[in-house]
N, C-alpha and C positions, 0 to 999 in steps of 0.2 A: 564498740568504740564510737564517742561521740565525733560527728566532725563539726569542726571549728574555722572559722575565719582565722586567714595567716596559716590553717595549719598544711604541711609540707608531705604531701603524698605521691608516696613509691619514689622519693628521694628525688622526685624531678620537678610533681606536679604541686603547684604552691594554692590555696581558694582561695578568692579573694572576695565573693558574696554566693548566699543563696538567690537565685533564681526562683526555684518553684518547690514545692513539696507534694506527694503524691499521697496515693496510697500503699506504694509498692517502695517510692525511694523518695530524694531528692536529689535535683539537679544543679549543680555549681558554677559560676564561671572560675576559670582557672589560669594559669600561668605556665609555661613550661617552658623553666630556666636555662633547659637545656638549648632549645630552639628558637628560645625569645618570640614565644609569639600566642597568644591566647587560644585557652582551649574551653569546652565545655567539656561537665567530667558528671555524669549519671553515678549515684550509689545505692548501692541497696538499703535502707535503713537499716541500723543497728536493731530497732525497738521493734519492726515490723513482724507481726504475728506470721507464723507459716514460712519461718524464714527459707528453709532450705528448697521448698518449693517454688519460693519468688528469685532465689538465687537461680536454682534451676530456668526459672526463665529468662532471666540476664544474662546468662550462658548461651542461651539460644540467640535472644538476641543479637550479640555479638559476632554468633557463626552466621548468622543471616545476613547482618551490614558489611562483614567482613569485605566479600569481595564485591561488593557493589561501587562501584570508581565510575565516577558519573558527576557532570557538574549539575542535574538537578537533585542530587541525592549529598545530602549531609555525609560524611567520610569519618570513616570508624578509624583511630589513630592506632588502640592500643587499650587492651583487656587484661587486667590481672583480679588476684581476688589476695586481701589478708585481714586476718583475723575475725574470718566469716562475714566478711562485708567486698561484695564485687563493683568493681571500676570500671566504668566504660568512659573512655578517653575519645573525645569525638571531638572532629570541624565546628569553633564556635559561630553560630550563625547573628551577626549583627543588625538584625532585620525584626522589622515585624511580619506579623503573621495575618495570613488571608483575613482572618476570623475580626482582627482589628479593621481590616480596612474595609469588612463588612460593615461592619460596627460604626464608622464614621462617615461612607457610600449612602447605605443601601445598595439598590441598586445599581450595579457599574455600566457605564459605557462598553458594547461588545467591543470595542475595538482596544479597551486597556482590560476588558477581563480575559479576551481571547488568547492574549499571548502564555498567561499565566498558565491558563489550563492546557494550552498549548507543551508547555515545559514541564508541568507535572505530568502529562501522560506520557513523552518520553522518558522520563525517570521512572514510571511506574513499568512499560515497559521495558527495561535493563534489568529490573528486579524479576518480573515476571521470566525473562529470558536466562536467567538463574534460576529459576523452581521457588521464588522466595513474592509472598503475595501478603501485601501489608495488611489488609484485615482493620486497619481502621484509618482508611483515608476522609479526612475531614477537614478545614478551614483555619483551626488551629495545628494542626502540623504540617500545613505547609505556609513556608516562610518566603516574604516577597521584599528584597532589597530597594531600595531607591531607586535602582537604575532599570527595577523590572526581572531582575536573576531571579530563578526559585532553584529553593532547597527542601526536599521531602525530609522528614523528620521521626522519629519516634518508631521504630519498627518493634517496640515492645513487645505488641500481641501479632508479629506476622507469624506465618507458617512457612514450610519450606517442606518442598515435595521429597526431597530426599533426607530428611531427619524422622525421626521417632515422633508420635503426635505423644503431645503431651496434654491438650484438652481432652475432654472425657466427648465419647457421642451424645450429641442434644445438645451443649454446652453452647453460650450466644457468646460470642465475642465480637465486640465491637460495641459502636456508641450507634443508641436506636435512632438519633435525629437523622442519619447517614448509613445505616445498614441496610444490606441487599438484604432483598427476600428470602432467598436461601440460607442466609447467615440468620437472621432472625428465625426461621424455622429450626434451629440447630442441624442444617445440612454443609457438608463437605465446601467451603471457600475457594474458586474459582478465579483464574484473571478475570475470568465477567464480574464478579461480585464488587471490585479495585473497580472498573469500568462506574458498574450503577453508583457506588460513591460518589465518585468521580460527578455523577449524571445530578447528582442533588445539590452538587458544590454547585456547577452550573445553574443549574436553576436556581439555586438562593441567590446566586450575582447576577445574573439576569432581571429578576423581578424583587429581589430583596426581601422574600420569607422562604422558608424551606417549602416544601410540597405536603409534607405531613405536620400534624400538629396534635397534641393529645396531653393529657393531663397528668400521666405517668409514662415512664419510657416502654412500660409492655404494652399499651397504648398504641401509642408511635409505631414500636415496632410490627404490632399487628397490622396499622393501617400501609405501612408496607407492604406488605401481605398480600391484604386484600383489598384494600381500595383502591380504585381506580385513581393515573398521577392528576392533577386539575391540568386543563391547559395553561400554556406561557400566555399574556398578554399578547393583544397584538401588536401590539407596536414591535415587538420581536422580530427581527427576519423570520420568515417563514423557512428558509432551508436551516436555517442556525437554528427556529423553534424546531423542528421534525428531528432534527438529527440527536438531540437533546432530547428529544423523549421516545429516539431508538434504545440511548444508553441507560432508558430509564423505565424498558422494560420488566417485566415480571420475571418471562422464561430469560435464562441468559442465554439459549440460542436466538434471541430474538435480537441480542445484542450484537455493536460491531465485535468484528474477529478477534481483535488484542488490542492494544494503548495505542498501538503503533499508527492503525486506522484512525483510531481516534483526533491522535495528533497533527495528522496527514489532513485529513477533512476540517479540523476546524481553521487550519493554517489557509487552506481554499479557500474556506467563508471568509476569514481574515482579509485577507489580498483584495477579494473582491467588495466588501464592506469598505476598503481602502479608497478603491479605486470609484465607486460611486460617491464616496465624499471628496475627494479629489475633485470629480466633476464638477459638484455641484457650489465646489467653495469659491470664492470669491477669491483667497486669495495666495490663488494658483497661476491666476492672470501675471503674465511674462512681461516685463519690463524693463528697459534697459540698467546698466550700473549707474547707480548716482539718482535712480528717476529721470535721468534726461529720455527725451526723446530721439530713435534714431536721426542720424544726419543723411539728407538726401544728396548726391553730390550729381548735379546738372553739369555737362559739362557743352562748353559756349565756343563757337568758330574764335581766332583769334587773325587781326590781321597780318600778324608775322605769317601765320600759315599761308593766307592768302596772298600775302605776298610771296614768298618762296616758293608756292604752286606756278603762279604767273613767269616768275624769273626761269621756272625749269622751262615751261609752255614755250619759251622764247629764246632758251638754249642755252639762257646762264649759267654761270659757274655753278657744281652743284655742292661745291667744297664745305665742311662745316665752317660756321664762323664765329667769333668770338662777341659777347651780348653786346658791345660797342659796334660792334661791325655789323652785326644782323640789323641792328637798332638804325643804322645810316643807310642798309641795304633796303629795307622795309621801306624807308622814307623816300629814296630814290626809284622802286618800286611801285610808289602808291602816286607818284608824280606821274610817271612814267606811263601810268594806266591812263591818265586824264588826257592823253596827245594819243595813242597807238592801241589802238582796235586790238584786242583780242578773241579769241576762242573762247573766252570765258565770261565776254561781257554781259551781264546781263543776269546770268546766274550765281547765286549765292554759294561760297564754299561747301556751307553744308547743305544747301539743296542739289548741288553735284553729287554727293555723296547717298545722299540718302534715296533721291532718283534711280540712280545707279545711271548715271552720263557716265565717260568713261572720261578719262582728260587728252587734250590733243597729243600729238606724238611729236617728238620731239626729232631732228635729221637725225639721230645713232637709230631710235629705235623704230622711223619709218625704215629706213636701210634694211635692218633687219625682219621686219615682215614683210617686207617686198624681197627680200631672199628667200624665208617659208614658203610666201605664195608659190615662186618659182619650182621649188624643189616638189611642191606637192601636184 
């Protein structure tokens, strides 16, 4: 069966363009009428040589993605097979891919490549934490939203520790720019292998070429192998370079533990790459709202005070009074000081205060510390 634009599959899912073509299938985006809402839909070619052997692996596939529920991990919807042609119903991802924004980089800022790889090695570990080890982690399958999301993609050629192997032993799978040593040997795929991937993504965003390079991909893959990795530039942190060329070891005991480490360590480096440019930026400097400058508020003797100090000093009323009344009280006050000697002549309201002079006493409260005296 050829598929067709417009055409209506498994009575729900509608195409509405090709996407991409392989060698194993093509991929769709799609429509599902039922749920209104876009899907991508992977098929097995019709025309595709060895068919029952490449359906056999989009069978696997599907048991692989199946239970992987993970917001870095692309979400398998819905598997069926008719007329010798199998359907993988999956999460349409709206995004481009790492690979792109290599492509128009180079080399990335750590601070916007960190996050990414930061979210792909927690996806990689979910998978891993299922028996399921993607086998070819690389630049184009994983997908980087606008806002920084990623979504792992393409679990084609994973494995999965508790199913049937269905590669032969020796068999390389995987792409040689990005293949672990082991996996180019035709040995047994490991979380560590997902890891050293993982470790070349890094390194080509970091410095903006791969680590290996060669003229054919047994090439490539050999110099895996056995060349030694080059070092990162320096301008690299030195804890982000070492850590980066732990994942990119040879031995995979030589490698972190699982994704999980992975993803834990670079999120450290992150934070702190954060907080030394924080430092050093400019414009970090604290300012008020609006750009004003704080307001300093002085605050100055008034002679109402001074006046109503004097009026107690002297036994006046101490009743409150109305701003008319205080206003005529002040005045009479401030006369009053100019004919009749006080306790306070001479010193300033606030230099009483701030001396620590105490103020004179007034007949209630001499009374009553000549009764303390007594009693004591």
């Amino acid at each position: 069966m050829k598929l067709i634009e417009g055409q209506l599959i498994h009575q729900r899912y509608r195409l509405d363009c090709r996407l991409a073509q392989g060698g194993m299938g093509e991929v769709w985006k799609g429509y599902d009428i039922q749920l209104g809402r876009s899907v991508a839909i992977k098929a097995l070619r019709a025309d595709a040589g060895n068919a029952e052997a490449k359906l056999r692996r989009l069978r696997v596939e599907a048991h692989n993605s199946a239970n992987l529920a993970h917001p870095n991990i692309a979400a398998l919807f819905e598997y069926y097979e008719h007329d010798g042609i199998g359907f993988l119903i999956m999460e349409y991802v709206p995004s481009r891919s790492l690979a792109d924004l290599f492509h128009d980089k180079g080399a990335m800022d750590p601070i916007e490549l960190l996050p990414i790889l930061e979210q792909t090695a927690r996806g990689l570990f979910i998978a891993h934490s299922h028996g399921v080890i993607h086998r070819d982690v690389k630049p184009a399958n994983i997908m980087v939203s606008d806002a920084g999301d990623v979504k792992i993609t393409d679990f084609g050629v994973s494995y999965s520790t508790n199913q049937e192997q269905i590669t032969q032993d020796g068999m390389v799978v995987g792409t040689a720019q990005y293949i672990s040593p082991e996996q180019a040997q035709g040995k047994h795929a490991t979380a560590q292998s997902d890891i050293y991937s993982l470790g070349v993504v890094a390194y080509e965003g970091l410095c903006g070429h791969r680590p290996f390079t060669g003229a054919t991909p047994v090439d490539i893959a050999a110099a895996h192998v056995n060349d030694p990795v080059p070092p990162l530039p320096d301008s690299v942190d030195v804890q982000l370079s070492q850590f980066v060329m732990s994942m990119l070891s040879k031995d995979p005991l030589d490698r972190p533990s699982d994704a999980l480490v992975v993803s834990r360590t670079l999120s450290k480096i992150e934070r702190r790459l954060l907080d030394q440019q924080t430092m050093l930026s400019d414009s970090t400097r604290i300012m008020p709202s609006g750009n004003r400058l704080p307001r300093r508020i002085v605050s100055t003797p008034h002679t109402f005070l001074g006046s109503r100090l004097h009026m107690l000093s002297q036994g006046g009323p101490a009743e409150v009074q109305g701003p008319a009344q205080a206003q005529a009280a002040a005045i009479q006050a401030t006369t009053a000081q100019s004919s009749a000697p006080s306790a306070w002549d001479g010193i300033e309201t606030s230099q009483a205060f701030t001396s620590g002079l105490s103020a004179p006493r007034t007949a209630s409260s001499q009374a009553r510390h000549t009764t303390r005296s007594n009693n004591e």
